[in-house]
ZAKEDREN-123549 format. One record per residue (C-alpha): residue number from 1; residue in three letters; y, z, x. Coordinates in steps of 0.05 Angstrom, whole numbers, padded with zeros to 5 digits. Example, Ala and Ser with C-alpha at 12.3 -4.5 7.8 and 13.67 -1.06 7.14 Angstrom:
# ZAKEDREN-123549
+--------+------+--------+--------+--------+
| drenke | tifi |  north |     up |   east |
+--------+------+--------+--------+--------+
|      1 |  ala | -00090 |  00156 |  00246 |
|      2 |  ser | -00021 |  00143 |  00273 |
+--------+------+--------+--------+--------+
END
This chain:
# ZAKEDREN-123549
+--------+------+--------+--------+--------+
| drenke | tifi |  north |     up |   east |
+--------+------+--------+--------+--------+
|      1 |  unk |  02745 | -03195 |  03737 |
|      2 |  unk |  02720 | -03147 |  03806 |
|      3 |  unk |  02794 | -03138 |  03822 |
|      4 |  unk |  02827 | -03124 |  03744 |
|      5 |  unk |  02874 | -03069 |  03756 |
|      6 |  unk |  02854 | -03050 |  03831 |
|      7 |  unk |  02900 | -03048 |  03896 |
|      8 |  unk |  02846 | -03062 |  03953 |
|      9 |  unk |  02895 | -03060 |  04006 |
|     10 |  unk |  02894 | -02982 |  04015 |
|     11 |  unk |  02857 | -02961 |  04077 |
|     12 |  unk |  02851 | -02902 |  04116 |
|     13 |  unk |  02882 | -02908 |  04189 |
|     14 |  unk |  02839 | -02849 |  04219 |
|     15 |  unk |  02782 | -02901 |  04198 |
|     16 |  unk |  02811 | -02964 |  04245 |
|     17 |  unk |  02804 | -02963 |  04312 |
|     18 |  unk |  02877 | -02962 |  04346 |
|     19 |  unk |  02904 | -03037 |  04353 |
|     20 |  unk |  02949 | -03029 |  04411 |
|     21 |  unk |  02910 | -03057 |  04469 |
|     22 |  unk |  02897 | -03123 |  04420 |
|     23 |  unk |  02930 | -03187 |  04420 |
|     24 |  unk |  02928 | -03226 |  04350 |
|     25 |  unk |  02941 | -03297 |  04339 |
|     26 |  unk |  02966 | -03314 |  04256 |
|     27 |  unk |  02962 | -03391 |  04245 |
|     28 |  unk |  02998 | -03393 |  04168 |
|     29 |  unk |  03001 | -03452 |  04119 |
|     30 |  unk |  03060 | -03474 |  04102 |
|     31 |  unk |  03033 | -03503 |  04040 |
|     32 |  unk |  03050 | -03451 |  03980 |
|     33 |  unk |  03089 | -03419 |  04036 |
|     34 |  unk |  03120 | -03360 |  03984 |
|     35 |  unk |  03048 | -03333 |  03987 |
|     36 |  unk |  03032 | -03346 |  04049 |
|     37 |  unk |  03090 | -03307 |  04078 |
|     38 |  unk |  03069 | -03250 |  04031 |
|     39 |  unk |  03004 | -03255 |  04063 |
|     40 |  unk |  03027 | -03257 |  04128 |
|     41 |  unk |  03081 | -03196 |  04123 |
|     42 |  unk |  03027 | -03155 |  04096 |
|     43 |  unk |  02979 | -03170 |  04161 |
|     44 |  unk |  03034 | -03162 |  04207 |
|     45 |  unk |  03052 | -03098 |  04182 |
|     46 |  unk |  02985 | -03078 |  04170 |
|     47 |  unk |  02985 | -03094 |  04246 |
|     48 |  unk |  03030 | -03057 |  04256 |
|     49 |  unk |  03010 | -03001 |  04222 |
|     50 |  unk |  02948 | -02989 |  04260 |
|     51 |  unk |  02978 | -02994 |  04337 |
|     52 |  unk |  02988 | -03068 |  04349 |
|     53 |  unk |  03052 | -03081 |  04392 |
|     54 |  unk |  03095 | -03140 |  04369 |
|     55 |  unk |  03096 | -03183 |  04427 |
|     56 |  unk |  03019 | -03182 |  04419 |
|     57 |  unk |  03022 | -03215 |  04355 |
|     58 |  unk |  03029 | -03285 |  04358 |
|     59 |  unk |  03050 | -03343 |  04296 |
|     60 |  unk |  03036 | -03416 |  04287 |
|     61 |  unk |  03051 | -03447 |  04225 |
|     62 |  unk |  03013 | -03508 |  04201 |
|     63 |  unk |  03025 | -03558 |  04148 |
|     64 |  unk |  02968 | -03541 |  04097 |
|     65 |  unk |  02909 | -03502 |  04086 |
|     66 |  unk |  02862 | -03547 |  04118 |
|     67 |  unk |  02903 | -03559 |  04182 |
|     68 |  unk |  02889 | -03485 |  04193 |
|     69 |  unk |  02816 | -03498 |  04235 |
|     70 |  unk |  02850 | -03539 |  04276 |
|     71 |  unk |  02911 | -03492 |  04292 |
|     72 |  unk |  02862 | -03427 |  04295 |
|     73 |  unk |  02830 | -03470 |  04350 |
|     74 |  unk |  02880 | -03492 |  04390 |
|     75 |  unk |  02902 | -03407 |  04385 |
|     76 |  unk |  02846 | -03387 |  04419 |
|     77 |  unk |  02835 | -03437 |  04471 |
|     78 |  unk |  02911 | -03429 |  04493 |
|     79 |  unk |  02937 | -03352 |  04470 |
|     80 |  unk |  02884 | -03311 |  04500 |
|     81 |  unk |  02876 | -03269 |  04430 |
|     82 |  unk |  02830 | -03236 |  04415 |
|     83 |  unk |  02827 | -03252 |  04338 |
|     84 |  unk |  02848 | -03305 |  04295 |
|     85 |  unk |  02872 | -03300 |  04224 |
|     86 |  unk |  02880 | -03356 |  04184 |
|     87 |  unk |  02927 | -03353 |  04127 |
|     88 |  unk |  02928 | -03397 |  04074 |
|     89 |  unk |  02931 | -03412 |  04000 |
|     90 |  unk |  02905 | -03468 |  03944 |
|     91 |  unk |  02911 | -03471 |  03873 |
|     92 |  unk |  02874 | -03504 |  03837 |
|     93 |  unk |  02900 | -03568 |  03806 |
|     94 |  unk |  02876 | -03611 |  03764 |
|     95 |  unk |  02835 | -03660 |  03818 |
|     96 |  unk |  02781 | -03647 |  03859 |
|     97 |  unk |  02824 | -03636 |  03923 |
|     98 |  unk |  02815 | -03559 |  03917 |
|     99 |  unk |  02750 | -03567 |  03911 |
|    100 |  unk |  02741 | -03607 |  03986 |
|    101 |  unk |  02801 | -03571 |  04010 |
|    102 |  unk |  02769 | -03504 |  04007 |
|    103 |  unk |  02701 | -03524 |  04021 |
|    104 |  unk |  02733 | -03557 |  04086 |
|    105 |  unk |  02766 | -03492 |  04107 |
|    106 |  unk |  02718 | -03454 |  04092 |
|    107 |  unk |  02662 | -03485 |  04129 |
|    108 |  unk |  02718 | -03504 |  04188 |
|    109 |  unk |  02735 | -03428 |  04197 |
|    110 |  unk |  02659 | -03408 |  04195 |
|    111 |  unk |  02643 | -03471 |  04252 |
|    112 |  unk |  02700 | -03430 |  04294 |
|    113 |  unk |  02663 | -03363 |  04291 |
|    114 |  unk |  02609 | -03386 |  04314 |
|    115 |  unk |  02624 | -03438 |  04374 |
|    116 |  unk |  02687 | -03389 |  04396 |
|    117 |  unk |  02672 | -03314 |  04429 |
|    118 |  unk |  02734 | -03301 |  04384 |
|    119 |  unk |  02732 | -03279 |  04313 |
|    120 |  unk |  02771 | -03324 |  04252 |
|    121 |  unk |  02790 | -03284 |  04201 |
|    122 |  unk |  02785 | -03329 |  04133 |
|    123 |  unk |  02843 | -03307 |  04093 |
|    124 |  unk |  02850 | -03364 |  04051 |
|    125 |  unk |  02872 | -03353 |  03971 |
|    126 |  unk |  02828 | -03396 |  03933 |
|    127 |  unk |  02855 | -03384 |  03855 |
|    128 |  unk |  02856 | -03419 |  03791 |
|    129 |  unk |  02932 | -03407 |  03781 |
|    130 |  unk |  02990 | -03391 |  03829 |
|    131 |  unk |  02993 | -03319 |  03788 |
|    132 |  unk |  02932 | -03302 |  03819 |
|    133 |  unk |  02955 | -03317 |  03882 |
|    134 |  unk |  03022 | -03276 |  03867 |
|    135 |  unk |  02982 | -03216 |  03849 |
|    136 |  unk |  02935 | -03218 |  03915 |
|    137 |  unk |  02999 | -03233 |  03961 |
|    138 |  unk |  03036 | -03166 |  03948 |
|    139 |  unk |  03030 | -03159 |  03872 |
|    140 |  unk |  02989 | -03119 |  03829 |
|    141 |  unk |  02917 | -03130 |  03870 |
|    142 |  unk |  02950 | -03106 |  03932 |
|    143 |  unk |  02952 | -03160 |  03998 |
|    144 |  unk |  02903 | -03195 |  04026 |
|    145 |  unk |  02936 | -03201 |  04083 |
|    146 |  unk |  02924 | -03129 |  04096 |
|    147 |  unk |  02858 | -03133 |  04075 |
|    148 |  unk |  02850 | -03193 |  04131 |
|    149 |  unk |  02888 | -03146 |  04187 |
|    150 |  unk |  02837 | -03087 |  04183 |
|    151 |  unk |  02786 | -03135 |  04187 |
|    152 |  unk |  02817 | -03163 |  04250 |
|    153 |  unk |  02814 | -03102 |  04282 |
|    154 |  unk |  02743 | -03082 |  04267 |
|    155 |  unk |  02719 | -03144 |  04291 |
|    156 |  unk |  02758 | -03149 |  04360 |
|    157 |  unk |  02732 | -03068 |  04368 |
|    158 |  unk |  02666 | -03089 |  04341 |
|    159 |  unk |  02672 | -03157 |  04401 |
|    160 |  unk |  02699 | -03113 |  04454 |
|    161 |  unk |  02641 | -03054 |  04447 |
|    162 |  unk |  02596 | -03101 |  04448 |
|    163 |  unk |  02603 | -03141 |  04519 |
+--------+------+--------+--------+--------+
END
């Protein structure tokens, strides 16, 4: 495994552009909500972290992972953010149901990038077992939530320079 043994949520601040003039919607699944609040904690205080102000970080919470499109939508056409994460996490089971819920999301959060002037972050866990997701929500492979946060910021600095 890429990630055996490795944090990848360190990052160096004097690399990320300064987040306090940004305003950040977080639309979180309530579905495996123990890792999804790990995820979330981790992007807020990534947020944090790197300038954001509070009151310019806005949650929604949704019902599952694939209700997440449609909440990340309705964010940017009524929040004025400027980026969108999407937090959310499935395990796989023994059905096909991961299988069309994370192609779904996937494919739903990519559709949003590129009809909306407003980047979608995908953070979306997509293990085998709810260990996995432990270890990438805070445990021993850091949080992807942080991971998602920097991104957010590069890409609204990345948007903004370029209008």
């Amino acid at each position: 495994m890429a990630t055996e043994n490795k944090n990848l949520s360190q990052y160096d601040k004097n690399t990320i552009p300064n987040a306090k003039d940004f305003r950040f919607g977080i639309v979180v699944s309530e579905w495996n909500d123990t890792i999804t609040n790990g995820l979330f904690e981790g992007a807020k205080a990534t947020l944090l972290d790197c300038g954001a102000l509070s009151e310019n970080i806005v949650r929604w919470d949704v019902p599952g992972s694939f209700e997440l499109i449609f909440g990340s939508k309705k964010m940017i056409q009524t929040q004025n953010v400027d980026c969108v994460i999407a937090i959310g996490c499935v395990v796989k089971g023994e059905t096909m149901h991961f299988e069309f819920v994370c192609d779904g999301v996937t494919q739903g959060i990519k559709d949003l990038n590129v009809k909306y002037d407003v980047p979608t972050i995908f953070c979306l866990l997509t293990d085998n077992t709810m260990q996995q997701s432990i270890d990438r929500s805070g445990g021993k492979h850091g949080n992807k939530g942080t991971e998602t946060a920097i991104a957010a910021i590069k890409m609204v600095d990345l948007n903004k320079k370029a209008k």
